[in-house]
PAPA-726792 format. One line per 3 residues: number of its first residue (from 1); their letters; for each residue x, y, z of C-alpha. Coordinates in pm, 1 decimal. Each point is the difference from the previous one (the first is absolute). Layout:
PAPA-726792
NUM = A = X Y Z  ... .
This chain:
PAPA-726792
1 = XXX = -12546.2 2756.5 5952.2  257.3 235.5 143.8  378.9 -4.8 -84.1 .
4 = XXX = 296.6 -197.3 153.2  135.3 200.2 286.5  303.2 -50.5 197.0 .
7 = XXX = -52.7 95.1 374.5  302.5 214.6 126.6  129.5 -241.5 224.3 .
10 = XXX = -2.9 -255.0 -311.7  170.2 199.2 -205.2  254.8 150.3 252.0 .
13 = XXX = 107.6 -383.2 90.6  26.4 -41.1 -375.1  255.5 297.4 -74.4 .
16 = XXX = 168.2 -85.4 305.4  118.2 -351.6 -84.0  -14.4 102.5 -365.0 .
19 = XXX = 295.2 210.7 125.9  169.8 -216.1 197.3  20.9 -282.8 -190.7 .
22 = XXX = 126.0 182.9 -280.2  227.1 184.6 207.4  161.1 -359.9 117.8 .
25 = XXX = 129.6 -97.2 -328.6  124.4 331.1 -102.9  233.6 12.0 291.2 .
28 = XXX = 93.9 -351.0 -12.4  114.2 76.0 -412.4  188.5 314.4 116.2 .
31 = XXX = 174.3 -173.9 330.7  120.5 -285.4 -276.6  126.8 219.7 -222.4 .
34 = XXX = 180.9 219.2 255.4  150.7 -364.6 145.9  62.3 -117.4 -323.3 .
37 = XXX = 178.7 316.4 -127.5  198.0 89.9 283.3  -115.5 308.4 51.6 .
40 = XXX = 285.5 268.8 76.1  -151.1 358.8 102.3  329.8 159.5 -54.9 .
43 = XXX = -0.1 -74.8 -375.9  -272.8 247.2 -36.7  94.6 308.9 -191.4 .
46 = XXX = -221.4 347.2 -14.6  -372.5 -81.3 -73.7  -5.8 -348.8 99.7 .
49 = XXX = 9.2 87.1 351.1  -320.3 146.7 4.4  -140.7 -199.4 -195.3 .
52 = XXX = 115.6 -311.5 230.7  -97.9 251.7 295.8  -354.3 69.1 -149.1 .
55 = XXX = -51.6 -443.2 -95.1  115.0 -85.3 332.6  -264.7 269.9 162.8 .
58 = XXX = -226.2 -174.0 -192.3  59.9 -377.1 111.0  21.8 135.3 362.8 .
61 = XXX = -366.2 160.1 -93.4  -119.6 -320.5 -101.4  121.9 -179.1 339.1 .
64 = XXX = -143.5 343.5 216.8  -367.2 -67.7 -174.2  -45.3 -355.5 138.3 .
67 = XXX = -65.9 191.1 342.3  -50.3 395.5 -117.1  -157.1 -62.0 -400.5 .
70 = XXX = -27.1 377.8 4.1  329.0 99.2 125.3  151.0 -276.1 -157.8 .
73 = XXX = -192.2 41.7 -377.9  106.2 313.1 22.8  382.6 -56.9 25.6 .
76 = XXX = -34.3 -254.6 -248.0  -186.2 185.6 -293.3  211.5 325.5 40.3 .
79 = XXX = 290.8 -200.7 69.6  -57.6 -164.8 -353.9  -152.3 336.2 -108.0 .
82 = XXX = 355.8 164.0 56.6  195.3 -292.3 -152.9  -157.7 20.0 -320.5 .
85 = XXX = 38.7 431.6 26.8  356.1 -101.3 25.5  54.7 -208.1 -289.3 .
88 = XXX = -232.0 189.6 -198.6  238.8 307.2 40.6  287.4 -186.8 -40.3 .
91 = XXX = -95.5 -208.2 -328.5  -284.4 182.9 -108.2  -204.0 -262.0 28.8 .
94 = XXX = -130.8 -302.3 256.4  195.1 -264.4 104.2  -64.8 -322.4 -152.9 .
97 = XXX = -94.5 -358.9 89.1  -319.5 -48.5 215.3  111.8 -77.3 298.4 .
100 = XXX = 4.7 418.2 16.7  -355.1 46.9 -83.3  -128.7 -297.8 227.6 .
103 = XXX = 153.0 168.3 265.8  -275.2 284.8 -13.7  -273.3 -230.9 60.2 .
106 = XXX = 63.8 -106.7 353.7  -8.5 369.8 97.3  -324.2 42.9 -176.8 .
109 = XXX = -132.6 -227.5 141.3  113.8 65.3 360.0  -100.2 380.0 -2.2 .
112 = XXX = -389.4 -129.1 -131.6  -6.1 -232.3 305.1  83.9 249.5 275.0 .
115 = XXX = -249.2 250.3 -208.7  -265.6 -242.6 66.9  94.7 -94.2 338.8 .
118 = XXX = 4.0 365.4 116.8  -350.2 44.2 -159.6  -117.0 -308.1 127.5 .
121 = XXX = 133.7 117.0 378.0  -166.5 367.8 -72.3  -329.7 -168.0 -66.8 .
């Protein structure tokens, strides 16, 4: 008997939605907070403006991917990449709370599904 195997175009569709419907929740949490807080960008002082430059790159990423996963994965994981550079320098250490670290994911899985697609084009 030979192993389970996931066709390409199986396991692209699977990533795909995988990211989007994780991605839909995410920004829905982080639109409610910045309604619910009242976000003012001209309280910022020093770091937090990159790091509020470098989350928002990220949630545009995550929008960008739903037509360009590549493009958009990309933005996403370096945007998050950067934010966490930032507060590491900053605090010495990674922000906290998961929303942070769930953030990653969507840009994971984003990149993975263009990576497949391209291959899947190429073949």
């Amino acid at each position: 008997m030979s192993p389970l195997r996931l066709s390409d175009s199986v396991m692209e569709a699977g990533l795909s939605w995988s990211a989007r419907l994780l991605t839909i929740p995410l920004l829905g949490v982080i639109l409610a907070i910045v309604i619910g807080e009242g976000f003012d960008p001209l309280k910022l002082k020093g770091v937090e403006v990159f790091q509020m430059v470098f989350f928002w790159a990220t949630c545009v990423g995550m929008v960008v991917a739903w037509r360009w996963p590549v493009i958009g994965g990309a933005l996403s994981l370096g945007g998050m990449i950067l934010f966490f550079a930032v507060a590491f320098a900053e605090k010495g250490g990674t922000p906290g709370g998961l929303l942070a670290y769930l953030m990653l994911f969507p840009g994971i899985l984003f990149l993975a599904d263009g990576f497949i697609r391209r291959r899947m084009a190429a073949a």
